[in-house]
C-alpha positions in Angstrom: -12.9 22.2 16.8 -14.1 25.3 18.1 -14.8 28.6 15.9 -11.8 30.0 18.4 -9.5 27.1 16.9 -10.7 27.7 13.8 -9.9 31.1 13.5 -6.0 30.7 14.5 -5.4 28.0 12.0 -6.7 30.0 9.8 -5.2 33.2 10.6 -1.9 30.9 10.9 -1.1 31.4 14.1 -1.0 27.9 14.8 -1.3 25.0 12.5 -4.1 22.7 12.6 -2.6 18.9 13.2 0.2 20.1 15.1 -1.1 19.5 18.4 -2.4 16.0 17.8 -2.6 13.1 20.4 -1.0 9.8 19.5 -4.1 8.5 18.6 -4.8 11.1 16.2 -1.5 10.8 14.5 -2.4 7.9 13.6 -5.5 8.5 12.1 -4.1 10.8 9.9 -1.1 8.8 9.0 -3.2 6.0 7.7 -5.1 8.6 5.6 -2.4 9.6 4.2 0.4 6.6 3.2 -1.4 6.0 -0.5 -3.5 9.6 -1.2 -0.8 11.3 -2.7 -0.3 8.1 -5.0 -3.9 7.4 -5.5 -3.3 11.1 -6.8 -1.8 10.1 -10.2 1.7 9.8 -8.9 1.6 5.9 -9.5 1.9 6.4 -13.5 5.4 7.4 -13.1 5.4 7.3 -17.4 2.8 10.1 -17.3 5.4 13.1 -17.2 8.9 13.5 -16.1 9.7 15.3 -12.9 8.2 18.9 -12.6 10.7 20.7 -10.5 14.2 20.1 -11.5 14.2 24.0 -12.1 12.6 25.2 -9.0 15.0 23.1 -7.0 18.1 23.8 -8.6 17.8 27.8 -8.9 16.4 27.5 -5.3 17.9 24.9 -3.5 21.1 23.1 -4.8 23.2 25.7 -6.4 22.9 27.1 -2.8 25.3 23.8 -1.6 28.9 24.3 -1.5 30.5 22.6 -4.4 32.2 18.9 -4.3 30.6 15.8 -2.6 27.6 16.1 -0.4 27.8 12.4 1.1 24.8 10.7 2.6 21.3 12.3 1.8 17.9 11.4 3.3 14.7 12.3 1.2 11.1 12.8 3.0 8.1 11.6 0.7 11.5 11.3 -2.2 9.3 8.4 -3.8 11.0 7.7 -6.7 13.9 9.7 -6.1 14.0 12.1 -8.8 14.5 14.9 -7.2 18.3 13.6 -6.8 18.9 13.2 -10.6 20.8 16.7 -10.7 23.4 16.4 -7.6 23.5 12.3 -8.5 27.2 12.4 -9.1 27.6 13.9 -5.6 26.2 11.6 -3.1 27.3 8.2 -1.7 23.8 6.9 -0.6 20.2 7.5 -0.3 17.8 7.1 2.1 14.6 7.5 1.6 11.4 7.8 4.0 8.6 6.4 2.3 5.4 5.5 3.3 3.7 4.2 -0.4 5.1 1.2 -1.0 4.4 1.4 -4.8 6.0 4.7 -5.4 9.2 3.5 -4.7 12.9 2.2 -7.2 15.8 -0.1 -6.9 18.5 2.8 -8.0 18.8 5.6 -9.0 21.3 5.5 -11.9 23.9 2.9 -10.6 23.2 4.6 -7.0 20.9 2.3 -5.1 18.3 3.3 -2.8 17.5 2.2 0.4 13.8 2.8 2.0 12.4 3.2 5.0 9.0 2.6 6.7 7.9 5.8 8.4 5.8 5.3 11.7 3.0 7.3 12.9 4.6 9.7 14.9 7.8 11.0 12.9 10.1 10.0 14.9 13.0 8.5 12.6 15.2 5.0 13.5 18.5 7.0 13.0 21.5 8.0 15.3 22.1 11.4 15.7 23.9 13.3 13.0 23.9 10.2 10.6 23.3 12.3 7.4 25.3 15.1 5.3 22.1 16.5 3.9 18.1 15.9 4.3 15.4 16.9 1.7 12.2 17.7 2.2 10.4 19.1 -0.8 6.7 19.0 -0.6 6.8 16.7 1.8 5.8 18.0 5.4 2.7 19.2 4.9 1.1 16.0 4.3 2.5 15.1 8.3 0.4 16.5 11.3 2.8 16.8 13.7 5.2 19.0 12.1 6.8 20.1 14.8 8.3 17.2 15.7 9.0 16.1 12.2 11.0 18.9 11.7 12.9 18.3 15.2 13.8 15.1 14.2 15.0 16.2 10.7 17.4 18.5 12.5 18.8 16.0 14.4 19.6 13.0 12.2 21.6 15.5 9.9 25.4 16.7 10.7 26.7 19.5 12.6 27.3 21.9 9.2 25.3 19.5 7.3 22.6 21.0 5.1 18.4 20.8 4.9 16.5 21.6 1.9 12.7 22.3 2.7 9.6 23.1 0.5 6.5 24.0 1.2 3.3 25.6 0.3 2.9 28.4 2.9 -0.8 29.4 2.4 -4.0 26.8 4.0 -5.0 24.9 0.2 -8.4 25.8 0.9 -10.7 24.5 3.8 -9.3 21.3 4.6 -12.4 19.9 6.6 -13.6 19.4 3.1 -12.8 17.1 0.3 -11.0 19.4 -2.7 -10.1 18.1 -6.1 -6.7 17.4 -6.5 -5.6 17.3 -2.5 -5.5 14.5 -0.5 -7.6 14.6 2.2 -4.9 16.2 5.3 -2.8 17.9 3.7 -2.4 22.3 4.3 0.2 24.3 4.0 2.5 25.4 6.7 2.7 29.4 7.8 5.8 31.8 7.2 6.0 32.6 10.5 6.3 28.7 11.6 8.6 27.3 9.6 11.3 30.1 10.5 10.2 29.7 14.4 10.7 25.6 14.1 14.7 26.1 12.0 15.3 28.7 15.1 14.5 26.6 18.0 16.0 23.5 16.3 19.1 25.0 15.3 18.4 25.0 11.7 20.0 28.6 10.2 18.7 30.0 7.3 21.1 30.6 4.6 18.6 31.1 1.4 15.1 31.5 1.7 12.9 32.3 -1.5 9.2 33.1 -1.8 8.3 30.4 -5.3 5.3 28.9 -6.8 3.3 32.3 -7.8 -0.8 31.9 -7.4 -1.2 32.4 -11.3 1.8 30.1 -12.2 -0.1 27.3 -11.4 -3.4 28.3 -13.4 -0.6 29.2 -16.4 0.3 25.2 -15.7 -2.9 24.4 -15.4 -4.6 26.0 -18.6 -1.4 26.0 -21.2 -0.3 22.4 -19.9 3.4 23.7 -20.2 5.1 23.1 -17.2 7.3 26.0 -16.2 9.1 24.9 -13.0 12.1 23.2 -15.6 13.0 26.2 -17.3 15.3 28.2 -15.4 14.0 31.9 -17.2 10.3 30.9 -16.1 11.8 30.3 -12.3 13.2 33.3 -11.8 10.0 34.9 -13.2 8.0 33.1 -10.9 10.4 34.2 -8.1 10.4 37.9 -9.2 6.8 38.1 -9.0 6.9 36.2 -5.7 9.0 39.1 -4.3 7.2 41.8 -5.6 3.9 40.3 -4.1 4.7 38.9 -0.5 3.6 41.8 0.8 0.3 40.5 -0.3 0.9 37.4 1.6 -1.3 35.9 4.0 -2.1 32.3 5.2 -6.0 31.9 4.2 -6.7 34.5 1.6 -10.4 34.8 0.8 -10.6 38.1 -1.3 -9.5 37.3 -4.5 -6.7 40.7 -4.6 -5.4 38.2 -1.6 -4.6 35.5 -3.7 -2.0 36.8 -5.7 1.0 35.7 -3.2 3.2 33.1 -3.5 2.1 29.9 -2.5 5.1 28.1 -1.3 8.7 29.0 -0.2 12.0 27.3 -0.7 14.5 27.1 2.4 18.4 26.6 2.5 19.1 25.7 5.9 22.7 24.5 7.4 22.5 22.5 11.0 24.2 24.7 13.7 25.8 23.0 16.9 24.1 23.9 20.4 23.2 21.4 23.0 19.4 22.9 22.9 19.1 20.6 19.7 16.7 17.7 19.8 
C-alpha cells in the first residue's frame, strides 16, 4: 500500500478492500467467517438483542404497512433482528457464513441458511426477494461494491433494502484493535449513496445514528440505549446537529464527535442499467 493509497482510504475517497483481486477476497473472507463470533457473539444468553430500537425508529416503521413477503438477511445470524416485523414475512433467508451463530426458526417461522462464497456473488434469480437487510453487515466484506450490486438485484422491482453501517474508518485497520475483528472499516457517506444510485437503489429515509459518545455512555453505564425509543431519537438529534462535524478518519478529538454510522431506507427502482 502506498502512502498515496493510504491517504484516499483514509480521506474516504475510496475504500480500502474494494478493489481486491480474487485472490485477495479470499484471504479476507477466511479471516473473517468466525471473528465476529470469536467476538462474544457465540453466547447468544449473554444479552438480548441491542438494536430493536435503532431499527425500528430507523428502518421498519419506514415499510409500508401489511405483509412484506420473502426477506433475506446479510450476517442475520440468529435472526433477531426480524423479531419485530415476524408476523409479516413468509420466509427467511439468511447469508451466513458462522456456522455456529445460526437457529432452526424463528418463532414458528423457520429459517433457511445459506453458505456465502468469497466473492459476494449470491445463488439467487433476479428479483427473488420482497425485502433484503443488511444491518452491520457490509463492512466486514471487501468488495462492497459488488456486494451491494448483488443485493440490489436479488430483491423486487419496488421491493425494499434496509442498510446499516458505521460510516467513519474504526481506527487503523492495519492494526489489531480490541473489540474489531481483524478487516472490518466502516464504509464513507459519500459511497454508499454513489453505490444505491448506480444500482438503482432510491433513498427514501436516510438517518445519521450511533453518536461517538453513545457508545462510551454504553460502554461505561453498561445500559444499553439502542432499545429505548426516547434514547434513539436523542442519539439521532445529536447526530443531526453534529454531521457537519463528520468526516471518515477523524484524528483531532473535536473530530470525533460525529455519528458513527447511518441507517438507509432504500426501495429498488426498475431500469435496465441494474446489475
Amino acid at each position: 500500500m502506498t502512502d498515496s493509497d493510504l491517504d484516499s482510504f483514509l480521506s474516504g475517497r475510496s475504500l480500502y478492500g474494494d478493489d481486491f483481486t480474487d485472490e485477495q477476497i479470499a484471504v479476507w473472507y477466511s479471516d473473517e467467517i468466525d471473528a465476529y463470533a470469536d467476538l462474544g457473539a457465540r453466547d447468544r444468553g449473554a444479552g438480548r438483542y441491542m438494536y430493536h430500537g435503532l431499527n425500528i425508529e430507523h428502518g421498519f416503521r419506514h415499510l409500508p404497512t401489511g405483509m412484506i413477503g420473502s426477506v433475506l438477511g446479510l450476517g442475520s445470524a440468529y435472526v433477531d433482528e426480524f423479531t419485530p416485523i415476524l408476523d409479516r414475512l413468509t420466509n427467511i433467508t439468511v447469508i451466513e457464513p458462522a456456522a455456529s451463530l445460526r437457529v432452526d426458526a424463528l418463532g414458528s417461522l423457520p429459517v433457511r441458511y445459506v453458505e456465502p462464497v468469497p466473492s459476494g456473488t449470491m445463488s439467487f434469480d433476479d428479483g427473488t426477494f420482497d425485502m433484503a437487510v443488511a444491518l452491520g453487515t457490509l463492512h466486514h466484506i471487501a468488495n462492497v461494491s459488488h456486494v451491494v450490486g448483488e443485493i440490489a438485484r436479488v430483491v423486487k422491482v419496488g421491493g425494499y433494502v434496509l442498510i446499516r453501517e458505521p460510516i467513519i474508518s474504526m481506527g487503523d485497520w492495519r492494526t489489531e484493535r480490541r473489540g474489531l475483528t481483524r478487516h472490518e472499516r466502516g464504509i464513507p457517506l459519500a459511497m454508499l449513496r454513489s453505490l444505491y444510485s448506480t444500482n438503482g437503489l432510491r433513498i427514501i429515509k436516510e438517518t445519521p445514528c450511533m453518536f461517538a459518545l453513545s457508545s462510551l455512555y454504553i460502554k461505561y453505564s453498561n445500559r444499553n440505549v439502542y432499545n429505548s425509543r426516547a434514547a434513539v431519537n436523542l442519539d439521532a438529534i445529536l447526530c443531526r446537529l453534529f454531521l457537519p462535524n463528520y468526516s471518515y478518519h477523524a484524528i483531532r478529538s473535536v473530530r470525533k464527535l460525529r455519528p458513527t454510522s447511518v441507517f438507509h431506507v432504500l426501495q429498488r427502482q426498475p431500469g435496465e442499467d441494474l446489475k
